[in-house]
C-alpha positions in Angstrom: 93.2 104.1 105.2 94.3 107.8 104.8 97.2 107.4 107.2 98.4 104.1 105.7 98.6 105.7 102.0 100.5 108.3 103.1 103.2 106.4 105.2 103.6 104.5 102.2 103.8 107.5 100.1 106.0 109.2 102.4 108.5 105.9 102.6 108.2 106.1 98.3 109.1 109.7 98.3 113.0 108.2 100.3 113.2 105.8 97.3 112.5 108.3 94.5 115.3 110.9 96.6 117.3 108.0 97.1 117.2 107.6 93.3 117.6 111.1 93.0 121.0 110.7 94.5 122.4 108.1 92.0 121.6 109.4 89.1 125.1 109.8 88.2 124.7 111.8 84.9 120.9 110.7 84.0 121.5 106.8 84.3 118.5 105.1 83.4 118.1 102.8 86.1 117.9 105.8 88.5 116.4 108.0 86.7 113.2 105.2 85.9 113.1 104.4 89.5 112.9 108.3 90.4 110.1 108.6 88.2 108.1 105.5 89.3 108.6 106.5 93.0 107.8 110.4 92.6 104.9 109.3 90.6 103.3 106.8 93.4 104.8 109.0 96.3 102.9 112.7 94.9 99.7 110.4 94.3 99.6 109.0 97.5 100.0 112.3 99.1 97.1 114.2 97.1 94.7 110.7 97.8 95.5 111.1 101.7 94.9 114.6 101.5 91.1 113.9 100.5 90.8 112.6 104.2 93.9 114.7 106.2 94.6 118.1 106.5 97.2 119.7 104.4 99.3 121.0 106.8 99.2 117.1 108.8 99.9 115.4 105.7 102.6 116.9 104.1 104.8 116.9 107.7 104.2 113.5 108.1 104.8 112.1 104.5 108.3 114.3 104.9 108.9 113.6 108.0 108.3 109.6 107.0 110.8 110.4 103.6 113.4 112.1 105.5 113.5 109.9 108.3 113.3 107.1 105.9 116.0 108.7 103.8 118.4 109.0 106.6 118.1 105.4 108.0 118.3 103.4 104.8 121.8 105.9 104.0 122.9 104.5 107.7 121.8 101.0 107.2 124.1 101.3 103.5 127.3 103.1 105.0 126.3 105.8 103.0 126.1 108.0 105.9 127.7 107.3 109.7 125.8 105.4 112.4 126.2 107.4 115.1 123.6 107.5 118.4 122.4 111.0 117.6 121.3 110.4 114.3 119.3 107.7 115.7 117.6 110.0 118.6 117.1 112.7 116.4 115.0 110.4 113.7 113.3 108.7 116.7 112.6 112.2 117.5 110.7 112.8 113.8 109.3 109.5 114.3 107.4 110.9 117.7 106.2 114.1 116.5 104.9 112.0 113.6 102.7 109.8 116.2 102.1 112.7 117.9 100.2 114.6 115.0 98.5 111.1 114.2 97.0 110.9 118.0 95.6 114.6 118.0 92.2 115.4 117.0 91.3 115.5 113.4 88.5 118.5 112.9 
């Protein structure tokens, strides 16, 4: 259940800096969804923590929010779609699995 919270934490935290980026000047549309995201993204994270180490769960809740972050701008035109920003985020996306398969102590 730990690994599941934070995924969806880490997948809030490229809404609230997707948010972040519109603000445009404090607009309140942005600015209420960057607040309702941060707060269910940072909550997430500290409930996973309980259960994951602290090092493992922050790098996969940014690597989830970055990765995230970046395909959501490519899916919107916001930024290019180009095949090595696609390898490179399948790239976080592996090291992600791959800290999920090791051994927790």
């Amino acid at each position: 259940m730990s690994w599941f919270v934070l995924v969806v934490s880490g997948l809030f935290e490229a809404v609230w800096a997707t948010a972040l980026g519109r603000m445009d000047g404090l607009r309140p549309g942005p600015v209420v969804v960057f607040v309702v995201a941060l707060v269910v993204s940072m909550g997430g994270l500290g409930w996973a923590m309980r259960d994951l180490p602290t090092g493992t769960a922050y790098a996969v809740w940014v690597a989830v929010g970055a990765s995230a972050t970046v395909a959501w701008a490519m899916v919107t035109g916001a930024e290019p779609f180009t095949l090595a920003r696609v390898l490179l985020i399948a790239g976080i996306i592996g090291c992600v699995i791959g800290l999920k398969l090791l051994p927790q102590e």
